[in-house]
C-alpha positions in Angstrom: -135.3 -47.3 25.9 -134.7 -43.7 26.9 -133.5 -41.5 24.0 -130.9 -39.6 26.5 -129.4 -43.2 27.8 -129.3 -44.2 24.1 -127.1 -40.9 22.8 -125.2 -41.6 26.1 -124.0 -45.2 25.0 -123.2 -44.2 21.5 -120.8 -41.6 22.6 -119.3 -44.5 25.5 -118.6 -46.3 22.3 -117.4 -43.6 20.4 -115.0 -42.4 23.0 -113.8 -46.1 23.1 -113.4 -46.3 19.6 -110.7 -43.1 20.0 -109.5 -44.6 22.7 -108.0 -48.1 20.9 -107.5 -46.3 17.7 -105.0 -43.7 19.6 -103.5 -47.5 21.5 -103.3 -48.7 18.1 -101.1 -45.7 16.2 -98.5 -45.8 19.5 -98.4 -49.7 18.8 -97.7 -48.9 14.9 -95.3 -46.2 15.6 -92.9 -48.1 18.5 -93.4 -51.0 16.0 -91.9 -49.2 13.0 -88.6 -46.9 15.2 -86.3 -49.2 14.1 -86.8 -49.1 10.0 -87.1 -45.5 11.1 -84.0 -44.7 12.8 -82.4 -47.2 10.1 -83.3 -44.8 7.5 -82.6 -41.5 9.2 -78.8 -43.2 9.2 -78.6 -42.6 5.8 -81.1 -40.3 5.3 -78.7 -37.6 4.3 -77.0 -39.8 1.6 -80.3 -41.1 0.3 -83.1 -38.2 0.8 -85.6 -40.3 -1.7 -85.5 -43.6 0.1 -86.8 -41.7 3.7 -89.5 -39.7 1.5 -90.6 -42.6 0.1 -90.8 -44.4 3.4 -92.8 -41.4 4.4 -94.9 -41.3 1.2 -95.4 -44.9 0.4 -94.7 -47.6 3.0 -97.7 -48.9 4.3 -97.3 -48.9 7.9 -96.8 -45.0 7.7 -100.1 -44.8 5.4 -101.8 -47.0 8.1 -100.7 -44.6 11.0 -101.8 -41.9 9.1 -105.5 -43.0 8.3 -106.2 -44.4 11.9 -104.9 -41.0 12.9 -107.3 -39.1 10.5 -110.1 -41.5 11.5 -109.6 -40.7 15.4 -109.4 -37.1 15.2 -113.0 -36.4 12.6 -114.1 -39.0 15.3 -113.5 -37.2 18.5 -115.1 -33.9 16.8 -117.9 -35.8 15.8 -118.5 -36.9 19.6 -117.3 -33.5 20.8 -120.4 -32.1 19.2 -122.8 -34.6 19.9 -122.1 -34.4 23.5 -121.9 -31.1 24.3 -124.8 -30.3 22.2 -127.1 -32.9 23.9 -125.5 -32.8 27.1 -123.7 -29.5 27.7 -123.1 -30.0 31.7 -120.3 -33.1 30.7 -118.1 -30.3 29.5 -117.4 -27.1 29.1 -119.0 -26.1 25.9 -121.4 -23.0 25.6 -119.2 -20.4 27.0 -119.7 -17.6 24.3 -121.6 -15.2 27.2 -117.9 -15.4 28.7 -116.5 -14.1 26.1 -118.9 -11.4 25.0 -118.3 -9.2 22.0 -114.6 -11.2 21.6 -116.2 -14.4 20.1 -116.1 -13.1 16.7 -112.9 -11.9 17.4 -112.2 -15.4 18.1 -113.5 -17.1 15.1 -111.8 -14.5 13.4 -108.8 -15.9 14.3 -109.5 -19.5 14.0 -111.0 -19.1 10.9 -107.9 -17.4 9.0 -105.4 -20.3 11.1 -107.6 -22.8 9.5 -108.2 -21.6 6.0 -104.5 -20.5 5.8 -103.8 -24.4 5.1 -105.2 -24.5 2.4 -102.6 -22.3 0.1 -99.5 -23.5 2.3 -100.4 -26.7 1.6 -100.3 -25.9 -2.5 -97.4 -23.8 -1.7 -95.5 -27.2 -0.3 -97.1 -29.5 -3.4 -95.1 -26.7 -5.0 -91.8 -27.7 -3.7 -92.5 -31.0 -3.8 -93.0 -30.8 -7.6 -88.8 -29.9 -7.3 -87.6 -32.7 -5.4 -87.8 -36.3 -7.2 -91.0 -36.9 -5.5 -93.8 -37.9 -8.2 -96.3 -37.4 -5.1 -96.9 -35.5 -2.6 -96.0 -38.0 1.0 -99.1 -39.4 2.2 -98.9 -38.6 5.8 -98.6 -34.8 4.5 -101.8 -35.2 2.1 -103.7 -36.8 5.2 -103.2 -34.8 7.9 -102.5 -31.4 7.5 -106.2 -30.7 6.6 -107.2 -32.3 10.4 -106.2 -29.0 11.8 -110.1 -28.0 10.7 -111.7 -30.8 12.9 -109.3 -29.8 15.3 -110.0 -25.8 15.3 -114.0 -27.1 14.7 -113.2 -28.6 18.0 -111.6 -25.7 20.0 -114.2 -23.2 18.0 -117.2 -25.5 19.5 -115.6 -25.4 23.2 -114.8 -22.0 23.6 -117.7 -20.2 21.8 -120.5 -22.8 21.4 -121.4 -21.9 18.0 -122.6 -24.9 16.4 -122.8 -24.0 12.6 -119.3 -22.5 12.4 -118.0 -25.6 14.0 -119.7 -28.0 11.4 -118.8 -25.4 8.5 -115.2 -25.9 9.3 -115.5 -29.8 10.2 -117.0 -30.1 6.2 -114.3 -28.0 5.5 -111.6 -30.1 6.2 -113.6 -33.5 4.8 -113.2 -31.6 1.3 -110.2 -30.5 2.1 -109.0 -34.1 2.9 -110.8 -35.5 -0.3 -109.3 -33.2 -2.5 -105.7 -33.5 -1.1 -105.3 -37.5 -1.0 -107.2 -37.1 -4.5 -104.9 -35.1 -6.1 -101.1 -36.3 -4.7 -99.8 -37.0 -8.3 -97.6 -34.1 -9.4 -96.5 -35.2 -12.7 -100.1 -35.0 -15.0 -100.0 -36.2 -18.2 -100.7 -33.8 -20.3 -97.8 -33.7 -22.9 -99.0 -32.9 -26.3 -97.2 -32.7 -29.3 -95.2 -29.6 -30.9 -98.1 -29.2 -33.4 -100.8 -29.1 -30.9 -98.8 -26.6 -28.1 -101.2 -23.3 -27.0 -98.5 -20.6 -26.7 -100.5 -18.4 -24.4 -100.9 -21.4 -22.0 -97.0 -22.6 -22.6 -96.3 -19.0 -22.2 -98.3 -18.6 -19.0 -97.2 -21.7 -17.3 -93.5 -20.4 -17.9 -94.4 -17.0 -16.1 -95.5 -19.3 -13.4 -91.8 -21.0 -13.0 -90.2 -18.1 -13.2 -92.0 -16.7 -10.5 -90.9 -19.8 -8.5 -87.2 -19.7 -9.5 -86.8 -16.0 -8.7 -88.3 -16.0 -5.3 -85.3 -18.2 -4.5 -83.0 -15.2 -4.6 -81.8 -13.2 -2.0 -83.3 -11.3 0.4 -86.0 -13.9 1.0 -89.2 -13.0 1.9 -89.6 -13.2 5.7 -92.5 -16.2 6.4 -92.7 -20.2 6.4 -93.9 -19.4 3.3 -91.4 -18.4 0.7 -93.9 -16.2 -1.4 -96.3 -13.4 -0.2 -99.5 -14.1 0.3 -100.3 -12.2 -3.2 -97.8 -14.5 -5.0 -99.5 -17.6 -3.3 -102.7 -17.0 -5.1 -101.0 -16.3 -8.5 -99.0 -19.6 -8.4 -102.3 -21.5 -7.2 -104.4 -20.5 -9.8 -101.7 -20.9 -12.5 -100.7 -24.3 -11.6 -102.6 -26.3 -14.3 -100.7 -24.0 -17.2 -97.4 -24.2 -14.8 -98.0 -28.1 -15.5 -98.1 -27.6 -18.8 -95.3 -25.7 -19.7 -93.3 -28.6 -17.5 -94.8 -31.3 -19.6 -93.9 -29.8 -22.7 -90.9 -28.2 -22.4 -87.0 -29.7 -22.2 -86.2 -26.1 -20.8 -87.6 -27.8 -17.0 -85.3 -30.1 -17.2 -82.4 -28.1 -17.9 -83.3 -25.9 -14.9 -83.9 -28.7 -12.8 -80.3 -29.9 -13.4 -78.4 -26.6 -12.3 -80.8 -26.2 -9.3 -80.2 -29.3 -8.1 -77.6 -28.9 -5.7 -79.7 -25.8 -4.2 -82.5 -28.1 -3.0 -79.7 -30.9 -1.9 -78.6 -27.9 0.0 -81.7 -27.4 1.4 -82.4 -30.4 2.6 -79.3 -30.9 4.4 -79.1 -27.7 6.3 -82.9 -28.6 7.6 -81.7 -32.1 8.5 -78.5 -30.6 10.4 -80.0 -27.8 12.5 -80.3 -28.7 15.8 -81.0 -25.2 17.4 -85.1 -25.2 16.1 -85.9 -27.9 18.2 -84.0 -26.0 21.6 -85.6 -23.1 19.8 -89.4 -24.8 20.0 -89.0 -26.0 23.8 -87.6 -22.9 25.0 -90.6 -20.5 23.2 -93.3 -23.1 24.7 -91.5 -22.1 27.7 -91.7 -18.5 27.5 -95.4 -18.5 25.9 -96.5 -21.0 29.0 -94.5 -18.4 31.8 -96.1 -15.3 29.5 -99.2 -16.2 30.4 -99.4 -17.2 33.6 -97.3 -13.9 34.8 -100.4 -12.1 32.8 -103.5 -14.5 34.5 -101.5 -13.7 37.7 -101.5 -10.1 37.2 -105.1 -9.7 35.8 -106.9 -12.7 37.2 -108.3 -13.5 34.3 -111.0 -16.7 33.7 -109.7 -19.8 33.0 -110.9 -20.0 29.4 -109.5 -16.3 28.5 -105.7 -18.1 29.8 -106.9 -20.7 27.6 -107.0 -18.3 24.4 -104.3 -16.2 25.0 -101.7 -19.5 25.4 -103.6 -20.1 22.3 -103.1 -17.1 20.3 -99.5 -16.1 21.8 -98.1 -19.6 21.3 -99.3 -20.1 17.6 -98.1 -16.6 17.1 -94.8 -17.0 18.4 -94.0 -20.5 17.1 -94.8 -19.3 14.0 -92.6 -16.2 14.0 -89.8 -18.5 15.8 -90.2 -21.3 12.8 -90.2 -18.0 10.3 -87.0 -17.0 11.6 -85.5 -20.5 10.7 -86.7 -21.3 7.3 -85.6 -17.7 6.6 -82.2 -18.1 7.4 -81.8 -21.4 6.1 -83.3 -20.1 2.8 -81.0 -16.8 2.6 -77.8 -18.8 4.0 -78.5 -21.5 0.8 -79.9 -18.7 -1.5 -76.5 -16.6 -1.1 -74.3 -19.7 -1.8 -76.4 -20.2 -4.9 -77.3 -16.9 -6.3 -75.2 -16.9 -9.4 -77.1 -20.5 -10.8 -80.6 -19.2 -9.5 -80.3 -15.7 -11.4 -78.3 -18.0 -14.1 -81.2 -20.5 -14.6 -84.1 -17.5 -14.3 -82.0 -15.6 -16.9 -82.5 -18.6 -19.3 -86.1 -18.3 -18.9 -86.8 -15.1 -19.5 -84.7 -15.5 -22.7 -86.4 -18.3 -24.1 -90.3 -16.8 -23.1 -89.2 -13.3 -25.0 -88.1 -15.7 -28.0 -91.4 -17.5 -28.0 -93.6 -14.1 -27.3 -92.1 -12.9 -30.0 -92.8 -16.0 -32.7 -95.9 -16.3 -31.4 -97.0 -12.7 -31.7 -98.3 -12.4 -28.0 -98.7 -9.3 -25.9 -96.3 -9.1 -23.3 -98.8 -7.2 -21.2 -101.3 -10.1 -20.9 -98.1 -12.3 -19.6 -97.2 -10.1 -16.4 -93.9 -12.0 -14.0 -94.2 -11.2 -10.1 -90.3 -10.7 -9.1 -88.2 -9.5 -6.2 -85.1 -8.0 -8.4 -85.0 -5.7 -11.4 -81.5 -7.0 -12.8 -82.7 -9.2 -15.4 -82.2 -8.7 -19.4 -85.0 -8.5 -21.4 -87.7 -7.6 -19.1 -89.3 -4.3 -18.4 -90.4 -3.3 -15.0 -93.2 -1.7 -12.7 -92.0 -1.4 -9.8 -94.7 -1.7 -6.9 -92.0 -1.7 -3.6 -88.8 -2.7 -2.1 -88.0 -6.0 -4.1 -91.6 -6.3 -5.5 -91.5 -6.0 -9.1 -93.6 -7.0 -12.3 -91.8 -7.6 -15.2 -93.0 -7.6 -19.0 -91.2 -9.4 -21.9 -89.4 -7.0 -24.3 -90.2 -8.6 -27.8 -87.6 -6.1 -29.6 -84.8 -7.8 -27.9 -82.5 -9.4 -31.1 -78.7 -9.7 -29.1 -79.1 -12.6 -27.1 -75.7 -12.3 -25.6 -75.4 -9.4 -23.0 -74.1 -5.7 -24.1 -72.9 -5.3 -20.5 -69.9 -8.1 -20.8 -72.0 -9.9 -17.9 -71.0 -13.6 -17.3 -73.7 -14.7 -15.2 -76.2 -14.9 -18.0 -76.3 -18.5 -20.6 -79.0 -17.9 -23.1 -80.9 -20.2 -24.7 -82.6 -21.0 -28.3 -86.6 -21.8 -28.5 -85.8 -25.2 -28.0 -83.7 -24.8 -24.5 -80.7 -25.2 -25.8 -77.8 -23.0 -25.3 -77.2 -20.6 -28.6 -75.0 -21.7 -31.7 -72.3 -19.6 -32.8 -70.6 -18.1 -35.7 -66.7 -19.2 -34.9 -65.6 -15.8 -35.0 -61.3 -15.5 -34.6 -61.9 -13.8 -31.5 -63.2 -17.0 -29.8 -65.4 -16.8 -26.3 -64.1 -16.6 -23.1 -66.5 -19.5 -20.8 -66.4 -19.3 -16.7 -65.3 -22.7 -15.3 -67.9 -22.0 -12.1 -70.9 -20.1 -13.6 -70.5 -21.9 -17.4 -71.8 -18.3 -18.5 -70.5 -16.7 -21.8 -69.0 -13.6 -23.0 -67.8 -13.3 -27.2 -64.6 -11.3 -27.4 -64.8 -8.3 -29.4 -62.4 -7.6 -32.3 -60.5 -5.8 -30.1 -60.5 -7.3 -27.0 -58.5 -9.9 -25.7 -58.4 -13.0 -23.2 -55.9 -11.3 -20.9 -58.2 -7.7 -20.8 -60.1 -10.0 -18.4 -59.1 -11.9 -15.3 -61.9 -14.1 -13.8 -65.7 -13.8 -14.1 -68.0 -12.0 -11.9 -68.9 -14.7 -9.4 -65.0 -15.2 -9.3 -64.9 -18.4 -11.5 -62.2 -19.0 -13.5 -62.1 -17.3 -17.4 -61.1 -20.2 -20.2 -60.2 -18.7 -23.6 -62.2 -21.1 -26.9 -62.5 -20.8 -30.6 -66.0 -21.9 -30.5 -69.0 -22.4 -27.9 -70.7 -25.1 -29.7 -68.6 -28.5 -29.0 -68.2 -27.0 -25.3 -72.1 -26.9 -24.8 -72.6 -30.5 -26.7 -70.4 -31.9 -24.2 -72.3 -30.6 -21.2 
């Protein structure tokens, strides 16, 4: 048999393959809208039983896999084709675009690979919901958008190892990321066997996370530059650690809570993205024709510009909504994030200093300099690094600044000597301030987040309670 008519059946088949696979997901999917819209009922009461459908149910893990299977499977017979039969498509263009192919791949190349560290970056905040894994459909599919680029790269430009580079790419990619969905390791060890320079380091690493929460928040999807991505990738095994081994997480986790609640419910309320989306594929689609009308441009150079115009602009339109979702939340919680990264920073100078480590090998990337106990570099506008001070001995701020609650070695909040005096404790903030001997309850009327001040003899049955 000839070896042309041979290659030409095998990609029939493949193509029919796609073809029921794709029958088969819309069949899963109109299937499964009713649990779905039964869940997004209550979604907003119960946020872990719709991840969990998302993460765990099987028909969504099914949907997911026949999708990932259809998509390396149309790349696989995009390729084949167009390399052994280049007149059934377009392929092979790359004297079209001249000089702007790398250009091109350029472009494609840094969409693809930028994936990689959002997709840590969202494992990251996954790690603070209740969550013990990453959803499946999430671990399965965002890596496809390399077959998918391998695709577009092998259509437009023709070049056949960059196409298969980022096709092998995204098999990894896929391996590692439905590998690796756990986000609780086991690797709790007992107080005798703790490494203080990883405990230490992994704590850097959270308090990098906690601050970035703050106000003004950087402008992106992404709520960490690009520089702070990398430092909280390559941290994350010590990060790990320090959350395995220390109670201080859980403490944090406690009073951030209702931030991420927060969150959640402001994306599940906003209705003005999706206008926003239809209305920018709009504009992008009426962008470009008004420019292939006016310059007469080829059919694949309309092709690349709706290509780079509209990932630009969704992304910038999807930027400006997470952004102000993120600074309309961070504002509302700014005293309990500064509270909780206060805490931290208390308890890693503590344990610097028993553990005779060198704040310098322990640098913290922030965005504010109004923290106690740290000394700063300051690099730009809200782009600081901060150093430990180990000669810090009053735990309980000079300034008279309620927003701070320190905390011992072990996380928990500081005993006291019951001085006559008493404390004076915010009913919002729960921060602290000791009255002086000659100061008195009425010298102050409310807290600096604008909490109620209660006058007590003595912190310490307060603190036991909560």
């Amino acid at each position: 048999m000839d070896m042309e008519l041979v290659l030409m059946i095998f990609l029939i088949i493949l193509g029919l393959i796609e073809l029921v696979l794709f029958v088969y997901v819309a069949y899963l999917i109109v299937k499964n809208i009713p649990k779905y819209l039964k869940l997004r009922k209550k979604s907003l009461k119960s946020y872990k039983e719709e991840m969990l459908f998302y993460s765990e149910n099987r028909e969504v893990k099914k949907i997911s896999i026949v999708i990932l299977i259809a998509i390396y499977l149309m790349a696989i017979e995009h390729f084949l084709g167009l390399y052994f039969f280049p007149d059934l498509g377009v392929g092979f263009l790359s004297a079209d675009f001249g000089q702007n192919v790398f250009i091109i791949e350029l472009i494609i190349g840094f969409v693809t690979f930028s994936m990689i560290p959002a997709f840590f970056v969202m494992k990251i905040a996954f790690k603070e919901s209740i969550l013990e894994k990453v959803p499946f459909p999430l671990a399965a599919l965002i890596p496809t958008i390399f077959p998918i680029f391998a695709y577009i790269n092998y259509t437009f430009t023709g070049n056949l190892p960059f196409s298969l580079f980022l096709l092998f790419s995204g098999i990894i990619f896929n391996i590692i990321t439905l590998k690796y969905r756990d986000l609780n390791e086991k690797i709790r060890v007992s107080d005798n066997d703790i490494e203080p320079k990883k405990m230490l380091k992994g704590m850097v690493t959270y308090i990098t996370e906690q601050e970035s929460l703050r106000p003004p928040i950087y402008f992106g999807v992404l709520p960490h530059s690009l520089k702070t991505i990398m430092k909280l990738l390559f941290n994350q095994r010590e990060r790990f650690y320090f959350v395995k081994n220390s109670n201080l997480h859980q403490i944090i986790r406690k009073k951030t809570d209702t931030y991420f609640q927060d969150m959640l419910r402001s994306s599940k309320k906003s209705i003005l993205f999706p206008i926003l989306f239809i209305i920018m594929i709009f504009l992008v689609v009426g962008v470009c024709a008004v420019i292939d009308i006016t310059l007469n441009l080829s059919f694949i150079y309309s092709m690349c510009l709706i290509l780079i115009l509209g990932t630009f602009s969704m992304y910038l339109a999807l930027a400006w909504k997470v952004n102000k979702i993120r600074t309309l939340n961070g504002e509302k919680h700014e005293n309990e994030i500064k509270n909780t990264v206060q805490m931290l920073i208390d308890h890693g100078n503590k344990f610097a200093q028993e553990n005779e480590l060198k704040p310098q090998e322990f640098p913290i990337i922030v965005r504010h300099n109004d923290y106690d106990g740290l000394e700063y570099e300051i690099n730009g506008a809200n782009d600081y690094i901060g150093f430990f001070k180990l000669d810090t001995t009053d735990f309980i701020d000079d300034n008279h600044d309620l927003n701070y609650v320190h905390l011992n070695d072990d996380g928990e909040k500081l005993k006291s000597d019951e001085e006559e005096q008493g404390y004076l404790i915010c009913e919002e903030c729960r921060g602290y301030y000791k009255l002086l001997e000659d100061e008195s309850p009425e010298d102050f009327a409310e807290c600096e987040c604008g909490g109620k001040l209660k006058h007590h003899k003595s912190i310490d049955k307060i603190f036991e309670e909560n």
